[in-house]
C-alpha positions in Angstrom: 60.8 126.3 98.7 61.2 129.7 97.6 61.3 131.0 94.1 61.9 134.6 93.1 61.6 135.9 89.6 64.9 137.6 89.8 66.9 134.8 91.4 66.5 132.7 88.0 66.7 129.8 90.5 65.0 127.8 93.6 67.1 127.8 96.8 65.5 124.8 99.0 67.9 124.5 101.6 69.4 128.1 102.3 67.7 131.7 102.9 71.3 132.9 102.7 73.4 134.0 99.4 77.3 133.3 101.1 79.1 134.0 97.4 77.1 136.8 95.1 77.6 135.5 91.2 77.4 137.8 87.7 74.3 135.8 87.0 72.5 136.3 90.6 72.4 140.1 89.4 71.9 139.9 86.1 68.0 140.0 86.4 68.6 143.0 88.9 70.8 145.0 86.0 67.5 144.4 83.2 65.6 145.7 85.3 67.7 148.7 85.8 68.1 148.8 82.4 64.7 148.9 81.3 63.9 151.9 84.0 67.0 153.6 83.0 65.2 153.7 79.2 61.7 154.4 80.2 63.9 157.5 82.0 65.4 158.0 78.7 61.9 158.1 77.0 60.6 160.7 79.5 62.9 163.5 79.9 62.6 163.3 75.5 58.9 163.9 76.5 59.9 166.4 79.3 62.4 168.1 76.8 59.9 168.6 73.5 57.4 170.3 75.8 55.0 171.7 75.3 54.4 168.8 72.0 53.1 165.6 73.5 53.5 162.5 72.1 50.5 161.2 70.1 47.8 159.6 72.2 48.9 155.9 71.3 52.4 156.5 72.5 51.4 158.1 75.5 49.3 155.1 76.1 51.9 153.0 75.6 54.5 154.7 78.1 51.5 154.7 81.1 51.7 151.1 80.7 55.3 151.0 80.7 55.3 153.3 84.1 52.9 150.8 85.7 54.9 147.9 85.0 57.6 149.1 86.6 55.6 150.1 89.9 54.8 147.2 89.5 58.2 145.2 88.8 59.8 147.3 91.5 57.1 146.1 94.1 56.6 142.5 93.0 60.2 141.4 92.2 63.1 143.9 92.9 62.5 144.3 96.5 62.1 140.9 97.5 65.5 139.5 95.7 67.5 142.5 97.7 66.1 141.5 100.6 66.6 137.9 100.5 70.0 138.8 99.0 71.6 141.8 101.2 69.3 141.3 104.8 68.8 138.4 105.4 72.4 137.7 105.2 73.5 140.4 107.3 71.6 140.7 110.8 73.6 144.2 110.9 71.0 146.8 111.0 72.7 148.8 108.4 71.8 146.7 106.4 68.1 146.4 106.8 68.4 150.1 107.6 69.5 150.4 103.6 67.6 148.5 102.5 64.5 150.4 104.0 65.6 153.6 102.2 65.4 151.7 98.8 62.0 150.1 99.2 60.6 153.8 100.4 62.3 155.4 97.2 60.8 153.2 95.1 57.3 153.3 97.2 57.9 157.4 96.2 59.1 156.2 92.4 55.7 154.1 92.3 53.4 156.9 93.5 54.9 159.6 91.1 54.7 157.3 88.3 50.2 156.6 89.0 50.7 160.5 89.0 52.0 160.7 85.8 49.9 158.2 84.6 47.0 160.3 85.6 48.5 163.2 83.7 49.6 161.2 80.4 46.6 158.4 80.4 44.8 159.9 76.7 41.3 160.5 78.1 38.5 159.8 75.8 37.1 163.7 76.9 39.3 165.1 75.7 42.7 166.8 77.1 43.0 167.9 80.2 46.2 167.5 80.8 48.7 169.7 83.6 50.6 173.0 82.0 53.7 172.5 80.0 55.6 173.3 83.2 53.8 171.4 85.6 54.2 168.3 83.7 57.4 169.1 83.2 58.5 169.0 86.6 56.8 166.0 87.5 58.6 164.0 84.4 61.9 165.8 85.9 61.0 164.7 89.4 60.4 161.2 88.8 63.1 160.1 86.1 65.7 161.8 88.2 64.7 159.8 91.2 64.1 157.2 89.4 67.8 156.9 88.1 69.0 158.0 91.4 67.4 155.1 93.2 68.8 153.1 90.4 72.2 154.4 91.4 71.7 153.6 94.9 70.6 149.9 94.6 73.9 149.5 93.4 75.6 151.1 95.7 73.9 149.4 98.4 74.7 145.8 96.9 78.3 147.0 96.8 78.3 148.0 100.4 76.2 145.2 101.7 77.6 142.1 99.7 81.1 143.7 99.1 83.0 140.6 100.5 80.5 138.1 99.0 81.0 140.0 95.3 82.7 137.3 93.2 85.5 139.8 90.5 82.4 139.6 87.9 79.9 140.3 90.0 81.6 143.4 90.9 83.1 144.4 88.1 79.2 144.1 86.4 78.1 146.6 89.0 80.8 149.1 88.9 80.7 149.2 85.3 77.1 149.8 84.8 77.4 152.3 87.8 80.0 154.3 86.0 77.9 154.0 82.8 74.9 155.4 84.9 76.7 158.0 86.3 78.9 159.3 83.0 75.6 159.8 81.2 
């Protein structure tokens, strides 16, 4: 039997999703959420350079970064692939599905680099310039939201004619939300 933390549920008899619900992707959309606002939190860092938040805070948003590496790895990437490939043997979809896991492989290493830049060192600072660290806060909350963006896109594509009205009315919604932002 396999369990995923995303699915919210067991599926015993069936590797294959044949109808997608609201609730199979509500998990997914958290998650989405919850990167979208760690995005949000950065580029406020990124746009009150060269001030840095206080130690503590800085802390605080390392270990945010690493749980979503983490969350990314761990959860997201094995409920779209249960959900989108292994119920299409088309090699589009496996194809798209290979793009999202090395974005988020990318999104994971940029995030241990800005750890490394943001991490409060007991030495003392020795953080990157202003502008260095600046582009690398750019560079990974805009990918970030783009692979974001993409996810969905690639659940609409891949499970279009599986989407009950909810489910795809969920993800069109919080894509247009994305995008108009």
């Amino acid at each position: 039997m396999e369990h995923n933390q995303l699915e919210g549920s067991v599926i015993p008899f069936a590797r294959r999703w044949h109808v997608v619900q609201e609730i199979d992707l509500i998990p997914l959309m958290q998650a989405h959420r919850s990167r979208a606002a760690l995005c949000d939190r950065l580029e406020a860092i990124a746009d009150a350079l060269p001030s840095l938040p206080a130690p503590e805070e800085r802390d605080a948003i390392c270990q945010q970064l690493l749980e979503t590496a983490a969350l990314e790895e761990r959860d997201e990437m094995p409920f779209l692939n249960q959900m989108l490939v292994r119920s299409s043997p088309e090699p589009f979809a496996a194809a798209l599905i290979e793009h999202v896991r090395r974005g988020n492989a990318s999104d994971a290493y940029s995030a241990f680099e800005l750890v490394a830049m943001l991490r409060p060192s007991p030495i003392g600072e020795k953080l990157l310039s202003a502008e260095a660290l600046g582009y690398l806060l750019r560079g990974f909350f805009n990918g970030c939201r783009r692979a974001i963006e993409f996810e969905q896109l690639a659940i609409l594509a891949l499970a279009a004619h599986r989407l009950t009205k909810d489910a795809r009315a969920l993800l069109v919604d919080r894509f247009v939300e994305r995008v108009a932002v």
